[in-house]
N, C-alpha and C positions, 0 to 999 in steps of 0.2 A: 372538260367534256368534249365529246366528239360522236357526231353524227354525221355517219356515212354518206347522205343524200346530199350533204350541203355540195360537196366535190361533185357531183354529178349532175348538178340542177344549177350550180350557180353561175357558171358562163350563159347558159339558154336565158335565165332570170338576166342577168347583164344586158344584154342587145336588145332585153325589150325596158329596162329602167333606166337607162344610159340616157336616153333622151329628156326623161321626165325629171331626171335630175338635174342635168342641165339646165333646165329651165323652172325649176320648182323656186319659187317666191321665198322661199325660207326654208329653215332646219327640217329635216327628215326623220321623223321617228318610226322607229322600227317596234311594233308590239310583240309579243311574247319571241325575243329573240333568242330563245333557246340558248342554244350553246354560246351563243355569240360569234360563230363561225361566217356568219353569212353578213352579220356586218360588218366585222373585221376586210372581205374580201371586197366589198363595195365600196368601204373607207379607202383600200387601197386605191382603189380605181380611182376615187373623184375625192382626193385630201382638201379639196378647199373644200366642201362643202361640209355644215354641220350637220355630224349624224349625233342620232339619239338611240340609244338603246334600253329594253324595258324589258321588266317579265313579271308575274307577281312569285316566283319563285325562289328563293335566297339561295340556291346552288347555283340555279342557272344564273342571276346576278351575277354571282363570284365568275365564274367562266367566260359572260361575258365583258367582266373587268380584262378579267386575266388576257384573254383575246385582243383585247379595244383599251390598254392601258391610256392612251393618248387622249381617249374620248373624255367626255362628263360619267360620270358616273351612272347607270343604269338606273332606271326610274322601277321603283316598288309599281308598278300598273294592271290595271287591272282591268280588262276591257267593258266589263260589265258598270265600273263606277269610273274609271277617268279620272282619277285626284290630279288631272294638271290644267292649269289653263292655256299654258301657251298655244300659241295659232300656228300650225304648223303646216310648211312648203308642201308636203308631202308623208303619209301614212303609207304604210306596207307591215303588208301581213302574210308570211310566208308556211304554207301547211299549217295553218289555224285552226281554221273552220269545221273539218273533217275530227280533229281531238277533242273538242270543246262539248259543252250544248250547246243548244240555238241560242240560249240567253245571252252567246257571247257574241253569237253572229250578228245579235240584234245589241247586243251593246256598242261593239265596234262599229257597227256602222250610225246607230246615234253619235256615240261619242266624235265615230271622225268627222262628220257634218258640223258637229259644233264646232270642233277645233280647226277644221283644214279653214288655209287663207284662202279669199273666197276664187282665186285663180289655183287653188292648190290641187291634188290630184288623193287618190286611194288606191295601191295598188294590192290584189291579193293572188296569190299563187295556190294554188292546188291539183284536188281529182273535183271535177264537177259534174253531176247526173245534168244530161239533157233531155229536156222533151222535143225538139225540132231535128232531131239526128237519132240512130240509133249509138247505144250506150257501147264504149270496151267490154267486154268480156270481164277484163283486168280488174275496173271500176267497182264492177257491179259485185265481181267477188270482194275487192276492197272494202266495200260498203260493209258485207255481209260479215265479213272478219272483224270490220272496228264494232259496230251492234253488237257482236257476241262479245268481244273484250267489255263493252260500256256502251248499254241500252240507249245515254243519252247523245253518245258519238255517231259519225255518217257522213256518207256525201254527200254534200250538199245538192239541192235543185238550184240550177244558175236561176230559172224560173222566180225559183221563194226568195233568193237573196237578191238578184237582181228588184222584187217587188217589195222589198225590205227595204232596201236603199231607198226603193222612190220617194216611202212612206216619209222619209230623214231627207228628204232632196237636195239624194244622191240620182245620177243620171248614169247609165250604163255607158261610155264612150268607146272601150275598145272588148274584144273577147279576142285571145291569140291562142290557137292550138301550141302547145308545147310538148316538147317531148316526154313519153313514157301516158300518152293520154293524159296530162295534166293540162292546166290552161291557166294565162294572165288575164285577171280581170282588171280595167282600166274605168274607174267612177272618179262624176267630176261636182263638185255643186252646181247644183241650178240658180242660174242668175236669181237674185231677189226679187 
């Protein structure tokens, strides 16, 4: 499989996870990795570190094999139940949120509170609607296009997911403009 966006978004996504890898306590799992593109290209970047790759899709698995031969094999996952336990260094979620329902947004971010190690990090990439800015033009049309493809699709409010997170404490720690009006969002656990 191949998806256009990965080539376009994944150096900007690099300069902002480059550091957190770095430093991430343990294995990096990557949720609904799609094609497998995006973490085939972060593999290359940082080979000593264990990456993980998931989807609950059996195509995109296969792709993401095919991509990431070297890796563990891609985890059947499923944001909303989490069949794994392991504690992981770091969660990332690339263009998720926006395809999904909410039940996902609110699953991933329970599930990553349980699993991330408690210095671990969440990072999620997307379009995010703001209320403290006015919106992209771009966004607001994006919104209006994925609603009409799937009622239960949209952009998200940093607002509702950032108070989602909290609900799971997760803390908001970084928001980074990125190109094309998208944004990294950077959640950390709250001390116990």
């Amino acid at each position: 499989m191949h998806f256009p966006a990965t080539a376009q978004n994944r150096e900007a996504i690099w300069k902002v996870l480059a550091p957190l890898v770095a430093a991430a306590p343990g294995p990096i799992l990557e949720v609904a990795s799609g094609s497998g593109e995006h973490l085939a290209f972060f593999h290359q970047q940082s080979p000593e570190i264990v990456w993980q790759g998931s989807d609950p899709d059996p195509e995109h698995r296969a792709s993401i094999l095919a991509y990431n031969p070297s890796l563990a094999e891609p985890l059947d996952l499923d944001v909303c139940t989490w069949n794994t336990n392991r504690k992981w260094g770091g969660v990332l979620a690339i263009n998720l949120l926006h395809i999904s329902p909410l039940e996902a947004t609110v699953g991933l971010l329970r599930g990553a509170a349980h699993h991330l190690h408690p210095q671990g990090w969440l990072y999620l990439y997307g379009a995010y609607l703001r209320k403290d800015r006015p919106n992209a033009p771009s966004n607001l049309s994006f919104d209006q296009g994925l609603r009409a493809q799937n009622p239960a699709w949209g952009v998200r409010w940093l607002e509702q997911v950032t108070a989602e997170a909290e609900i799971h404490c997760l803390h908001l720690d970084s928001v980074i403009d990125m190109p094309a009006n998208n944004f990294s969002l950077i959640f950390r656990p709250l001390a116990p």
